[in-house]
N, C-alpha and C positions, 0 to 999 in steps of 0.2 A: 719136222721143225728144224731149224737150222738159227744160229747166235750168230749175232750183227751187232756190231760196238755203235752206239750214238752217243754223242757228246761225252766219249771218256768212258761210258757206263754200257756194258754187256745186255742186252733184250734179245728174246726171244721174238722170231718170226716163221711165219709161213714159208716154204720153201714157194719161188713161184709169185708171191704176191707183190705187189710194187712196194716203194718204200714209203709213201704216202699210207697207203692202208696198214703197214707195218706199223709207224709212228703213230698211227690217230688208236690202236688197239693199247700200245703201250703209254697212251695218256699224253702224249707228246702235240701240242698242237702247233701247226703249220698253217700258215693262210694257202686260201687258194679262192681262184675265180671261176678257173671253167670248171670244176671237177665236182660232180654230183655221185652219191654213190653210186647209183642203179644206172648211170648213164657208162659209156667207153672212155676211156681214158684219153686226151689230146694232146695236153701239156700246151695248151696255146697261151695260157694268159703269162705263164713262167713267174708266178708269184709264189708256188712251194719249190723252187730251185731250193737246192742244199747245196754242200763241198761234199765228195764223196774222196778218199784217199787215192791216189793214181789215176786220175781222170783230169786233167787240166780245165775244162769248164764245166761251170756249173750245171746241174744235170735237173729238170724237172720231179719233182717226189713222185708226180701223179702216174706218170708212164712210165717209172724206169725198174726193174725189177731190182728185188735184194739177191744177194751173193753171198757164200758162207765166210763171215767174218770180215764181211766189208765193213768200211772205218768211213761214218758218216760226220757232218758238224751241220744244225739244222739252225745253228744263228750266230756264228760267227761274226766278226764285223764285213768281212767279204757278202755273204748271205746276205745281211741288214741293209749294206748300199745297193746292194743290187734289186732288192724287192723296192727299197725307197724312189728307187731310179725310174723303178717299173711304175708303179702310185703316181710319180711326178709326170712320168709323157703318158697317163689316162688322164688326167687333169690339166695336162696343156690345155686339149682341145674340148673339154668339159664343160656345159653352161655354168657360169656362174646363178643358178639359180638356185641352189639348195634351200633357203627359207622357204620357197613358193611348191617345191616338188613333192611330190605323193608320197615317196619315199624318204624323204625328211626323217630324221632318226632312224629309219630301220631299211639304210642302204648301207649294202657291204663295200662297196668303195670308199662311201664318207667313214665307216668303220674302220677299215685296211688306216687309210690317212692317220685315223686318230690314234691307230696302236703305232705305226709307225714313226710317229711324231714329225708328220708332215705338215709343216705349219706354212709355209712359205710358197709364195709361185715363184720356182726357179728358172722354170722351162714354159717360154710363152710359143703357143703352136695355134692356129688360124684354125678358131672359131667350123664348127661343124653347120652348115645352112642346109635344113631339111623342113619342109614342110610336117604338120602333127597331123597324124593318118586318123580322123576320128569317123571313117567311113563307118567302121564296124559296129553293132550295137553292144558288144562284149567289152571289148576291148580299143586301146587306144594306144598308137606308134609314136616314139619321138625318138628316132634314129640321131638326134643330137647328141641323145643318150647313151647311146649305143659305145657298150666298150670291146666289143666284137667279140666275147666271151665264148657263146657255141652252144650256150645250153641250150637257147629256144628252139636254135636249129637239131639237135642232137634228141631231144625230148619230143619235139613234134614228129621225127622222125624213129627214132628207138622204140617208144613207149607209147606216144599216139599212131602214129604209122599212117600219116595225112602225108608229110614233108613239103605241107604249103609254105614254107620260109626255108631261105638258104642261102647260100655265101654266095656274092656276084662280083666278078671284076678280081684284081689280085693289086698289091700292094698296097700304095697310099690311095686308092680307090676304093679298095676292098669294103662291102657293108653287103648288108644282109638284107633280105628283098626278097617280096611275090614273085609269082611268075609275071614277067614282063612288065616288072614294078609297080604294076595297078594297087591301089585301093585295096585292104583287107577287104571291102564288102564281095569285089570281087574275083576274091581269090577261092580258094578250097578249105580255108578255115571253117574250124567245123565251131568256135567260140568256146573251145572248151575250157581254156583259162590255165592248163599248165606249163605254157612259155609265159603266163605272168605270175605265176607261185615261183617261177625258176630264174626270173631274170633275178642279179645281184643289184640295179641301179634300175631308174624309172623310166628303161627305154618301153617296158611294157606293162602295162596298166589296167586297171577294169575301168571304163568306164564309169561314172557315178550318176547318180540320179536324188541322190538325196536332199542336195541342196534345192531343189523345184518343189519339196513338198510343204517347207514351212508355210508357202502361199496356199494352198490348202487347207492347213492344217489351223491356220485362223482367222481363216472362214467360216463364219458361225453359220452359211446356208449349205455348209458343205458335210457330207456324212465320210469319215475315213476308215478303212477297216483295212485291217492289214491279218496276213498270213506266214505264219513261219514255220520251217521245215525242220524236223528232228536235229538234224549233223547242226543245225545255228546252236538248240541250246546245250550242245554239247563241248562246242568249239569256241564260243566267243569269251568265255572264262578268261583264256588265255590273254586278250584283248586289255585286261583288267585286273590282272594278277593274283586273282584266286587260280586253285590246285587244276593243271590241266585235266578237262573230263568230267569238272562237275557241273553238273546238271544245272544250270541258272532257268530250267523253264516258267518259276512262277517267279521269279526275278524280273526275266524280261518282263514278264505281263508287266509289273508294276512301273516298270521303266515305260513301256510300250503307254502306260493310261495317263504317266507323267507330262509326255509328250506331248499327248493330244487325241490319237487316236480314237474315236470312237467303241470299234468293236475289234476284239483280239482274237482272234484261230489259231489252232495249228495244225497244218494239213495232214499232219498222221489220220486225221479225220478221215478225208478224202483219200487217203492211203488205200482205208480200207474197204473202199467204196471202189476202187481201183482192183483191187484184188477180187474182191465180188463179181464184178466183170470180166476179170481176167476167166475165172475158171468156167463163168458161161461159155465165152470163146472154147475156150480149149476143150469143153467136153465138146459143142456141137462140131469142130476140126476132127477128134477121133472118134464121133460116132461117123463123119464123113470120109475118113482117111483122106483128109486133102490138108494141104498147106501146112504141115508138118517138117522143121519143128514149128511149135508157136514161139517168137522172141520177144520177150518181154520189151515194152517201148516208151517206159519212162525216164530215162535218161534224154535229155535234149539233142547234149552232143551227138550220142552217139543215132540220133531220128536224121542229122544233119548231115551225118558220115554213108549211111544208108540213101538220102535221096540223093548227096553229091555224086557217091563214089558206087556203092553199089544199089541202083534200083530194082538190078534183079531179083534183090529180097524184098522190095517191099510188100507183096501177099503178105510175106510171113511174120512180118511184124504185127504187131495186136493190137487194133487199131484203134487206139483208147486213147483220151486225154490222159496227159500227166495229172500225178494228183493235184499239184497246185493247181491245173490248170481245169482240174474236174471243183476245185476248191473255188474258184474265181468262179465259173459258172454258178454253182450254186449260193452263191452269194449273188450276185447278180438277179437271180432269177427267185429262185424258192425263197431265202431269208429277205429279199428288200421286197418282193411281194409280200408276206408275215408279215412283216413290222411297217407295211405303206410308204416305205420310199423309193419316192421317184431313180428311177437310174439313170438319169442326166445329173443325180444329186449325191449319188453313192460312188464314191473312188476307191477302187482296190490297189492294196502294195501288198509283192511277195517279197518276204526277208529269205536268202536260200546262197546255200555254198556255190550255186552254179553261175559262170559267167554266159553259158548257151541258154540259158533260163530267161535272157536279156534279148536274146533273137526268138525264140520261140514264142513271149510275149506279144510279136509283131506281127506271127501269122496271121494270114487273114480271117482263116477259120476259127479262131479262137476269139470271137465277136459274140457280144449281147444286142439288136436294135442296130448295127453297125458301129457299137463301142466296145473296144477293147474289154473283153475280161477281166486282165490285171492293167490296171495303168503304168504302176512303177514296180518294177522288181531293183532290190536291194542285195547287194552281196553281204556276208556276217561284216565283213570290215566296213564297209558303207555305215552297216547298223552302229557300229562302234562309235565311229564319227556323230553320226546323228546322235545317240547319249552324251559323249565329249560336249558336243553343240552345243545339247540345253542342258549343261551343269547338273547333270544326273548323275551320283554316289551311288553307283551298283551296291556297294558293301552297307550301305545304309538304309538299304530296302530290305520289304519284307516280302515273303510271294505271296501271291495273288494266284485269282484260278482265271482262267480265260472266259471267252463269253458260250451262250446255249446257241440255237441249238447244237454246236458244234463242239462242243465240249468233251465228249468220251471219245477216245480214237484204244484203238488193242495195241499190244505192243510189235503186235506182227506189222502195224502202219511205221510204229518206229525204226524199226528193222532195216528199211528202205534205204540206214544213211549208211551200211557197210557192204562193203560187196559179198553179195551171198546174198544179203540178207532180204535183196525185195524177192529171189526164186524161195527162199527159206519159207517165208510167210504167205507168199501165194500159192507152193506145194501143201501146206498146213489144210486150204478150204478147197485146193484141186482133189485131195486125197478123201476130206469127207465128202465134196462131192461126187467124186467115182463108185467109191467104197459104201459109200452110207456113215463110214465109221472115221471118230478120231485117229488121229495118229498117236500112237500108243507113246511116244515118246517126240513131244514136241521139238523140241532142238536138235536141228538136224547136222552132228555134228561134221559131217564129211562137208559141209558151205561152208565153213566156218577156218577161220586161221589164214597167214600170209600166200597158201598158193596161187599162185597165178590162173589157173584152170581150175578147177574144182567139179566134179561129178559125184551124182548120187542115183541109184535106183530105190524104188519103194513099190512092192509088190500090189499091184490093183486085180481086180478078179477077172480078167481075160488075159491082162502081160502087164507087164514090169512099167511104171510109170520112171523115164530115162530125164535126167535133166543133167545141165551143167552153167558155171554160172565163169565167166573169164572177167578179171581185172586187168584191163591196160588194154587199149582197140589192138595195139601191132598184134597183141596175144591171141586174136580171134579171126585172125586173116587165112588162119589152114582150117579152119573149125567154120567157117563160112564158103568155103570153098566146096566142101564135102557136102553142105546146105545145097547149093546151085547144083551140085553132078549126081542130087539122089544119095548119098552115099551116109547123111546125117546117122548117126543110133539115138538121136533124144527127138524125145518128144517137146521138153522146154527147153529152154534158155534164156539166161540174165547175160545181157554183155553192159560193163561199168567202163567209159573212157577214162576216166582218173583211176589208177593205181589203189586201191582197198577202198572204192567209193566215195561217194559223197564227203564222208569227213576228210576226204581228202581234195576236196574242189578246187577248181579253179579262185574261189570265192572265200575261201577258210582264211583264216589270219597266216598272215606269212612268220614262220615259224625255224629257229636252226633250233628246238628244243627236238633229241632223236627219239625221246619217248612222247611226244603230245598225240604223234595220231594213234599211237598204241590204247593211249591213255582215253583218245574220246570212243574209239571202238568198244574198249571195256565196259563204259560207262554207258554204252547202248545194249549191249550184251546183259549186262545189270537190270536194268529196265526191265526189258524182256524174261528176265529169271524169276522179278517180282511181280512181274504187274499181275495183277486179278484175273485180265482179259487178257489172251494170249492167242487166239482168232477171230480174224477179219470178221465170219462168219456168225460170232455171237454177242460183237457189238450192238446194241441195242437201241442205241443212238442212231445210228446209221440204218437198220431196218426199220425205223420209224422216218426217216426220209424217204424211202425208198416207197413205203405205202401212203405217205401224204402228195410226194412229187414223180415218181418216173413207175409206179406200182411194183416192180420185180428185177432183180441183177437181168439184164440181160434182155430184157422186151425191146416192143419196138418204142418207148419211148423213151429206157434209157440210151437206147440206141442216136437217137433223137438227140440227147442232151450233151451227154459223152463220149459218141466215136466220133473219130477224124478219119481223115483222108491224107492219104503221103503219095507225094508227086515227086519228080523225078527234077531237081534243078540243075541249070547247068554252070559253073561256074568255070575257073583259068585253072588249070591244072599245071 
């Protein structure tokens, strides 16, 4: 540790660390545009400049290192003009749309302005003309927006390890662009949504889908039934100003029958109908020794990083509907055969953190009669909107329980919204069905916590059942390679394109709270500690679907209902 004077007063620092990371430890807050923690440091937006003593210009917080006993001033009047300066030529060229924009109160440049007390256009600069890129089914570009920041670029590349966006041209030309400036549709976007948790303003966006449902929704010949994924009722709390983490699940329901909805799920259900299948897989792979590891293939994104970028694994992916999309089919099929509705009259919507949840909807294979499985997928924020919409008081609800037969799901289906947590819960019924026997201790604590990699063995009676579970795609690109050259030691694997899972989606509420996603992981960990059912395997619910519609995990008719196929596309690299 080494002492750094700011503004007059002695703090301690890291020897080594910038003075950006310095100041944010000592409570000191600094604006900044491009600087994300987990991302490299740029200093491009020059919005945390300080005065540093002996240094004639201003020097960026976020790249510059401390020095022992360097003599900082982090808001001088020199500082204050120079950030205001900064604020004032991004809003030269800025739309005047802020009413209309998605980002509307919870954009950090209309924020900057308003700490700054930027009231005034002093600096008029020529209008940005870009066409709005709504190729994509995730996501949506409006480079007018664009304040050239570098996180999308930085984050697609660091942390997802795609680098389908990047910087093109150099000065007052300079913006950020596909390859050969096509259409997201046909770039190598895999839609995973974290260059839109990451932009500061609304150059990037989810898509929405919400507002086409009210025409649905009162339609008295029409049946709606919608599905919502663990990480929503964990995360949208936040949306609403209850404690980040808690639980709103029998909330929603009641918001959810306020609306209009007919019939309410939550695909933990299908979680574990997911996992069921999973361990058929994987036992008949090592009683064959072939296509080992098996990787688990619930994550959208990352099925789209697999058929873009590497085909060569797709054997080894498991080749199963995601659970919403094992959830959509049986809705579809077994519940509107039950109950006699027609399926030209039944419309399915997934509420879910994922923005690739919005393309994977469109595969083709994922059809009932040649209609879509899910009609509408919803992100948590979407969902938000749609309560805003119809004057729905979260805090004045009571909960509700959801509809039959889909009602009981284990908490191992919950599991699904943290990283670890879908290999956690599918090792739990791989291990009794290897062994015969439970896992003497359910929580498997080696998945669990912020590492990026994570491995665990469990001893099975011929060898060691091997897994490991990676958060963040760039973190699985050596650990996939070993895959292709023979060289693998596991048998499974979980790979999560978002950083700690689900509750981290592209889809989550946009959040500068540093303890929320701490907070919604707990709250699923919780779950899990309590619930009654804590194996896929002895949900009972779900074994009585199994004997009324597909007879057994793993036959040839779940086969029939539940596996896909993954093909190789090709897209702009």
């Amino acid at each position: 540790m080494i002492n750094i004077e700011v503004n007059r007063k002695t703090i301690s620092a890291k020897k080594g660390q910038t003075i950006l990371a310095a100041l944010n430890n000592s409570g000191i807050k600094v604006p900044t545009l491009c600087s994300l923690a987990e991302l490299s440091p740029t200093g491009a937006c020059r919005m945390c400049v300080v005065e540093v003593e002996g240094i004639d210009k201003l020097v960026p917080a976020c790249s510059f290192p401390v020095k022992e006993w360097m003599k900082i001033k982090t808001h001088s009047p020199r500082v204050l003009q120079a950030r205001q300066m900064n604020v004032e030529l991004l809003l030269s060229s800025h739309p005047d749309d802020c009413l209309y924009c998605e980002r509307n109160g919870n954009c950090e440049l209309q924020k900057l302005a308003e700490d700054l007390n930027v009231r005034n256009r002093k600096i008029s600069g020529n209008k940005s003309e870009f066409k709005i890129d709504n190729s994509s089914h995730g996501i949506v570009r409006d480079q007018a927006k664009c304040i050239l920041c570098g996180r999308c670029v930085r984050i697609c590349e660091e942390i997802v390890g795609t680098s389908s966006i990047d910087f093109e041209t150099r000065g007052d030309r300079l913006r950020i662009s596909t390859a050969m400036n096509e259409p997201l549709s046909f770039s190598s976007c895999i839609d995973c949504g974290m260059c839109v948790v990451s932009c500061p303003t609304g150059a990037l966006i989810d898509k929405t889908e919400y507002q086409e449902l009210d025409i649905y929704l009162d339609d008295s010949d029409k049946k709606i039934a919608v599905q919502y994924t663990p990480d929503v009722a964990v995360s949208i709390a936040e949306e609403f100003g209850f404690k980040a983490g808690t639980d709103l699940k029998g909330i929603i329901n009641n918001a959810l029958r306020k609306i209009g909805f007919d019939f309410i799920f939550e695909t933990a259900y299908a979680a574990d109908a997911y996992i069921l299948e999973a361990a058929q897989e994987y036992k008949k792979r090592l009683e064959q020794n072939d296509k080992l590891p098996l990787i688990l293939s619930r994550c959208p994104a990352w099925v789209n990083y697999v058929e873009e970028f590497r085909p060569d694994l797709i054997s080894h992916l498991l080749p199963v509907r995601s659970p919403h999309q094992i959830m959509g089919k049986l809705i579809n099929t077994w519940f509107a055969e039950s109950n006699n509705i027609p399926h030209n009259r039944l419309f399915t919507v997934l509420v879910t953190n994922c923005t690739a949840a919005k393309h994977e909807a469109r595969r083709p294979d994922y059809t009932t009669d040649k209609l879509p499985d899910i009609d509408f997928v919803l992100s948590t924020r979407e969902l938000a909107r749609l309560i805003r919409l119809h004057g729905i008081d979260m805090h004045q609800l009571e909960p509700v329980p959801s509809d039959g037969p889909f009602f009981a799901q284990s908490s191992a289906g919950k599991l699904f919204a943290v990283a670890g947590g879908e290999l956690e819960a599918t090792l739990r019924t791989v291990y009794k069905e290897i062994t015969k026997k439970e896992l003497s201790d359910l929580r498997i604590n080696k998945l669990r916590g912020g590492k990026e990699v994570k491995e665990v063995s469990l001893k099975g009676p011929k060898k060691e059942i091997t897994a490991a579970s990676v958060s963040g795609l760039k973190n699985a690109i050596r650990l996939l390679n070993d895959v292709c050259n023979g060289k693998c030691q596991y048998d499974l694997m979980e790979i999560m394109v978002c950083p700690d899972g689900c509750v981290n989606g592209g889809g989550q509420p946009i959040s500068s709270c540093p303890d929320c996603l701490k907070a919604r992981s707990k709250s699923i960990y919780d779950m899990d500690k309590s619930d009654a059912i804590r194996v896929a395997h002895k949900n009972a619910a779900v074994q009585k679907m199994y004997e009324a519609y597909t007879n057994e995990p793993g036959s040839a008719k779940s086969r029939e209902k539940f596996l896909v196929r993954f093909e190789e596309r090709k897209v702009l690299k």
